[in-house]
VMD Tcl script that draws the C-alpha trace (Angstrom):
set ca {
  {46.89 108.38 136.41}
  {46.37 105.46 133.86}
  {47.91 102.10 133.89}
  {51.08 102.57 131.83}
  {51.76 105.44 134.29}
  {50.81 103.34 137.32}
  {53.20 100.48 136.03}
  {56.07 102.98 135.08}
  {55.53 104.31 138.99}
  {55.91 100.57 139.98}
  {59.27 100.21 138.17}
  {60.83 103.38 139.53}
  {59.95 102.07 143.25}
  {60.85 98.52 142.52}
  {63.08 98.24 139.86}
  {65.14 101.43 139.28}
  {67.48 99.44 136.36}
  {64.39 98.53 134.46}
  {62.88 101.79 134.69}
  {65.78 103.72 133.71}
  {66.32 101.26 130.36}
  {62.89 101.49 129.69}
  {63.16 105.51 129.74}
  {66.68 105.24 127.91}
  {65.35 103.36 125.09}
  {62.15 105.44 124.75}
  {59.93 102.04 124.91}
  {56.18 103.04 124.19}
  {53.54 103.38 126.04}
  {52.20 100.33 123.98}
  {54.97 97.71 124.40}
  {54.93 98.57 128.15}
  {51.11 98.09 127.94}
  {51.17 94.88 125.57}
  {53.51 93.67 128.45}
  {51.88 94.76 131.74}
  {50.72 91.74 133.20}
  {54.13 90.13 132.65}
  {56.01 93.43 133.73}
  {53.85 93.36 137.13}
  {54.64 89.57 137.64}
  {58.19 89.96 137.23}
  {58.09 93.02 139.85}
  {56.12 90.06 142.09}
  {58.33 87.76 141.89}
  {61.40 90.22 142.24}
  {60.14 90.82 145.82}
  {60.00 86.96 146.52}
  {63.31 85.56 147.75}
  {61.69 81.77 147.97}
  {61.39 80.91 144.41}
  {63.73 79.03 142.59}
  {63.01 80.74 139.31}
  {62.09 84.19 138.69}
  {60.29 86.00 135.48}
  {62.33 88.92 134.59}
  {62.18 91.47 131.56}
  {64.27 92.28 128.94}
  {64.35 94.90 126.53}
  {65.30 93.46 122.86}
  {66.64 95.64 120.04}
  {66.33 98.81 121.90}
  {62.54 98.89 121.73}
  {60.85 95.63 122.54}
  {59.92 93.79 126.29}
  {60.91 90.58 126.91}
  {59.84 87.88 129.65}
  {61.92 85.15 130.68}
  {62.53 82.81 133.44}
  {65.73 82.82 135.20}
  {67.19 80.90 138.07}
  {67.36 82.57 141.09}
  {67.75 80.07 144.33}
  {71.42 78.22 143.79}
  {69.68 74.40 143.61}
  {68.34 76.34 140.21}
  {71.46 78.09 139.34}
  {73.32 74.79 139.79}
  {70.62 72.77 137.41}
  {70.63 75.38 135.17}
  {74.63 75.44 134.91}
  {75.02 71.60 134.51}
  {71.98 71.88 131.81}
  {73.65 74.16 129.58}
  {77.01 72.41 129.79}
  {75.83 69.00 129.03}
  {74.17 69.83 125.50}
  {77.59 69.91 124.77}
  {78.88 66.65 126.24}
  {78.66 63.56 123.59}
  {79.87 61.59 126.91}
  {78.03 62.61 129.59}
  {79.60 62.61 133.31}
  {78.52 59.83 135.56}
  {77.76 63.14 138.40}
  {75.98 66.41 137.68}
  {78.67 67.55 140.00}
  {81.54 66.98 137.99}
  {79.44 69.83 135.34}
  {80.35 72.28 137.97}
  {84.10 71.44 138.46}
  {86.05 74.99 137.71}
  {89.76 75.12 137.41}
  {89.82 78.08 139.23}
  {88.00 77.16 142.21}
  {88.19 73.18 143.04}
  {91.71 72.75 141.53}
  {94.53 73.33 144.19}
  {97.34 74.17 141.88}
  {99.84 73.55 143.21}
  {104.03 73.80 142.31}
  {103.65 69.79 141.11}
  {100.66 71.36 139.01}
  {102.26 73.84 137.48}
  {103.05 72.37 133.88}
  {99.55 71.71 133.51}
  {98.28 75.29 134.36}
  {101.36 76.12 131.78}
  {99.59 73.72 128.91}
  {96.45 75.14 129.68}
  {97.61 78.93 129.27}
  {99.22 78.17 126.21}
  {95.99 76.36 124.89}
  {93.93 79.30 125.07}
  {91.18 78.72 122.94}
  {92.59 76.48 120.31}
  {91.63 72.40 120.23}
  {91.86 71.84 116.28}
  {95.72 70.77 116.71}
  {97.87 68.41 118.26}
  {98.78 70.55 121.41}
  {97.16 67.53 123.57}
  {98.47 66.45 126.58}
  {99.36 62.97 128.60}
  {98.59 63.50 132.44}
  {100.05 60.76 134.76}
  {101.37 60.12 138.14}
  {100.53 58.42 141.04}
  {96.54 57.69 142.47}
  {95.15 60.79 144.03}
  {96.80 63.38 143.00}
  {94.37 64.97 141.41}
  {94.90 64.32 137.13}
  {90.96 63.72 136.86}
  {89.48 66.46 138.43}
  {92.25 68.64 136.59}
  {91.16 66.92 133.43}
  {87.42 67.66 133.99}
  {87.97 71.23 135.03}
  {89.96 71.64 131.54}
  {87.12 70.20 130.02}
  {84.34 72.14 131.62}
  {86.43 75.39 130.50}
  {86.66 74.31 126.79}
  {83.13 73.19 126.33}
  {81.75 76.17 127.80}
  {83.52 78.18 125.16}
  {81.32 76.38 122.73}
  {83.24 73.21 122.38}
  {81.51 69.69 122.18}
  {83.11 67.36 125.00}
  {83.40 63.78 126.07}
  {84.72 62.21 129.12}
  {85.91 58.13 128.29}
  {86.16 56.24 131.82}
  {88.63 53.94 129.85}
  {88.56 50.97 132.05}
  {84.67 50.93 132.36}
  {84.04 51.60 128.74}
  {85.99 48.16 127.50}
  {84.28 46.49 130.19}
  {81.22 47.92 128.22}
  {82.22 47.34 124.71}
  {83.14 43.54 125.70}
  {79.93 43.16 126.98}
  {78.13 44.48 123.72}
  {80.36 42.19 121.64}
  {79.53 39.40 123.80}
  {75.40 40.46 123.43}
  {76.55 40.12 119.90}
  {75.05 43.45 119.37}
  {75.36 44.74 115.98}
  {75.56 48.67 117.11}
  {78.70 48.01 119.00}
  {81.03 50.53 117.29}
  {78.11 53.37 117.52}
  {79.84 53.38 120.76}
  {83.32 54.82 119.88}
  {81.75 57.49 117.84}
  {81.59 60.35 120.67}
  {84.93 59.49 121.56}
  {85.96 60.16 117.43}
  {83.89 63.16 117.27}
  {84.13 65.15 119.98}
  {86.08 68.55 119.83}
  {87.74 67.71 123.06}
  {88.37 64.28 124.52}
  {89.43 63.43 127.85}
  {90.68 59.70 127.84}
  {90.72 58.62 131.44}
  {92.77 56.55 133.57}
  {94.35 54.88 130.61}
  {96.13 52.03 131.53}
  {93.89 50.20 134.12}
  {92.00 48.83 131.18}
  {91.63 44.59 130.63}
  {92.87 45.48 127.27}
  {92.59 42.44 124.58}
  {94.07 42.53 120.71}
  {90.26 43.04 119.79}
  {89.73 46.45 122.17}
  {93.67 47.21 121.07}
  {92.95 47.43 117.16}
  {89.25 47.71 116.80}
  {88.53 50.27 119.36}
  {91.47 52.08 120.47}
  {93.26 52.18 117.84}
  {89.91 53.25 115.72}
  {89.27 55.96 118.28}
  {92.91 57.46 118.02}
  {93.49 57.40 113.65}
  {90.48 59.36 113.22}
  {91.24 61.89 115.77}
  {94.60 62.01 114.26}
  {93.55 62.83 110.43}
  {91.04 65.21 112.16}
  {93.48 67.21 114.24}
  {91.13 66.63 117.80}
  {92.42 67.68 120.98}
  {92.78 64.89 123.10}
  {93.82 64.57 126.62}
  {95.07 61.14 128.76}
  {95.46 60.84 132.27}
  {96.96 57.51 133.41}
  {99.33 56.13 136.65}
  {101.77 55.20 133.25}
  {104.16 57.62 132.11}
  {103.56 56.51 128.05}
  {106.77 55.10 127.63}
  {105.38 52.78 130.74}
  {101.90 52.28 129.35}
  {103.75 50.45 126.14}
  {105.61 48.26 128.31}
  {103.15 47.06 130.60}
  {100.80 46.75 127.45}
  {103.77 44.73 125.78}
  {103.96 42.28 129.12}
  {99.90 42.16 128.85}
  {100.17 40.41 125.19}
  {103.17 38.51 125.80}
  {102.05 36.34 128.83}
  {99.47 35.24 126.01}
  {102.89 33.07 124.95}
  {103.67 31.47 127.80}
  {101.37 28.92 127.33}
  {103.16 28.20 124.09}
  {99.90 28.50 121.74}
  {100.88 30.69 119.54}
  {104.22 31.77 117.65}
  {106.67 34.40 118.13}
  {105.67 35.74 114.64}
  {102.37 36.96 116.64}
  {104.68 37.83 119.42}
  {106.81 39.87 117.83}
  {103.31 41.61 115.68}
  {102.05 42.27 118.76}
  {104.79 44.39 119.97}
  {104.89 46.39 117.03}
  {100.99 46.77 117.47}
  {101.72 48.03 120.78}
  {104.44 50.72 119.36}
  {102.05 51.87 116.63}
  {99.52 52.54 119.55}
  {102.13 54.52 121.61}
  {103.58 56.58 118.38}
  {100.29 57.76 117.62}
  {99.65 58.46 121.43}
  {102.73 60.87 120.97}
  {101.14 62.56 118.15}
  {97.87 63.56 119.76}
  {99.61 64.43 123.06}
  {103.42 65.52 122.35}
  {103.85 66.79 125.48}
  {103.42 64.53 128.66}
  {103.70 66.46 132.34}
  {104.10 64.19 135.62}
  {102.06 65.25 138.70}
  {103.43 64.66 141.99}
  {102.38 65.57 145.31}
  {100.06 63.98 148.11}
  {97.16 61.77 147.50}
  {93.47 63.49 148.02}
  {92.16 60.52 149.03}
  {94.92 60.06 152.20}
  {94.95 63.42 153.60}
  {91.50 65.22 152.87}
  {90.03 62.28 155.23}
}
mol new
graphics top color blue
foreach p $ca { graphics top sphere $p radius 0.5 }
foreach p [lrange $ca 0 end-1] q [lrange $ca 1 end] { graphics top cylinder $p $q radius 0.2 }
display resetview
C-alpha cells in the first residue's frame, strides 16, 4: 500500500466528508500527496477537542487542497467573530462583547418593541436612504442594545459601522479643542463616513454653540447630501430634544450679556438642527416598558 493510499485509508476512517469530496472531485494522487503532511495534521488535530484552533482542508476549484486554520473552542469562535466584525467598524465599541450582540438572541422584543422590529423588517438590506430612525424613551429600556444589535446585523452584511457615545465624544472633542490640537475634526470623519451610524444617547450631551454648528451640525449635512443611514437613540422624543436644547442656549441670556438678536439666532440654529434630524430619521418610535437595570438585578 503506498502513502497516498495509506492517507486516503486515513480519511475514510477519520474523516468520511473529506474523503468522499476528495473522491467526488477526482483530486490526484499528486495534490493529495503535495498535501500529505498538512492532510495528516488536520486529521490530528480533528481528533483533539483541546485546541482552540484547528487546521482543516479544503478543496478549491474542484481540484486543489487547501489548509486553513479555523476556530474551534468558543473563546476562539468568539475572537474570531468580534475580529471579523470590527474591520468594519470606523467607531469601534468600547466592549468586544457588544460585537456579539444579535437581535435575535439578546433582544427581548417585546409588544413596546414592536415598531422597531417593524423598521428593521422593512429595512432589509437597504442603508443608502433616509429610512433612519429616532429611538427614545425612558433609561433602561433597552434602545442601545437594540441599536447595537441593528448595527451588528447591517455591518455583517458588508456594511461599514460606527457607534458615537454622544455625550462622551463632546467631552472628547472639547478636550482636543482645548489641547488646541489641530486634527480635531479628523474626529467627526467616521461619524460622516460610515454606511451606518448609530448616534447614541443624544441629548445627555454638554452641548455648546461650538459642538452645535461645528460638529453636529457638520456630522448631520454631509450624511444628508450622502443619503447615510443614521440611527438616534435618546430619553428626548425630537420634538423634546429641540426644546430642552432651546432652554440650554437661552439660560446663556439670563445673565444679560448678550442680545436677543443671538437669542432669537440661536433658536433658529436649534430648529435647523431638529429639521435635518427629521430628514435622516423620518420616522421616530417610543419604547416603553420596564427598566433592565431595575428588574434583571
Amino acid at each position: 500500500m503506498n502513502l497516498v493510499e495509506k492517507i486516503k485509508l486515513k480519511l475514510k476512517d477519520n474523516d468520511v466528508r473529506l474523503y468522499d469530496e476528495i473522491i467526488k472531485n477526482n483530486i490526484t494522487d499528486k495534490e493529495i500527496l503535495d498535501n500529505a503532511t498538512v492532510i495528516l495534521k488536520a486529521l490530528e488535530d480533528k481528533n483533539n477537542d483541546e485546541l482552540e484552533y484547528k487546521l482543516i482542508i479544503q478543496i478549491i476549484d474542484k481540484k486543489h487542497l487547501e489548509s486553513v486554520y479555523a476556530p474551534f473552542s468558543p473563546a476562539a469562535i468568539k475572537k474570531e467573530k468580534v475580529n471579523l466584525l470590527s474591520r468594519n467598524f470606523l467607531i469601534p465599541y468600547i466592549a468586544d462583547e457588544y460585537y456579539l450582540l444579535d437581535g435575535t438572541k439578546h433582544v427581548d422584543w417585546t409588544k413596546e418593541k414592536e415598531g422597531v422590529l417593524n423598521w428593521l423588517k422593512e429595512l432589509g438590506n437597504s442603508t443608502n436612504d433616509f429610512n433612519g430612525v429616532w429611538i427614545y424613551g425612558k433609561q433602561g429600556v433597552g434602545k442601545t442594545y437594540m441599536a447595537m444589535a441593528i448595527l451588528n446585523k447591517l455591518v455583517s452584511l458588508g456594511k461599514t459601522g460606527a457607534f458615537l457615545p454622544f455625550s462622551d465624544f463632546i467631552l472628547r472633542m472639547h478636550s482636543s479643542v482645548l489641547k488646541i490640537d489641530e486634527h480635531v475634526f479628523d474626529l467627526i470623519k467616521p461619524a460622516k463616513y460610515a454606511d451606518v451610524l448609530v448616534i447614541d444617547d443624544i441629548g445627555k450631551e454638554k452641548i455648546t454653540q461650538w459642538t452645535r454648528d461645528s460638529i453636529l451640525v457638520n456630522i448631520l449635512d454631509y450624511r444628508i447630501a450622502n443619503k447615510k443611514l443614521t440611527i438616534f437613540t435618546s430619553n428626548w422624543s425630537i420634538d423634546s430634544y429641540n426644546e430642552k436644547l432651546k432652554i440650554i442656549f437661552n439660560n446663556n441670556y439670563s445673565y444679560g450679556n448678550r442680545n436677543r438678536n443671538n437669542k432669537n439666532q440661536d433658536n433658529i440654529e436649534v430648529d435647523r438642527i431638529t429639521d435635518r434630524i427629521y430628514q435622516l430619521a423620518p420616522l421616530s418610535i417610543e419604547v416603553k416598558g420596564r427598566s433592565y437595570r431595575h428588574y434583571k438585578k
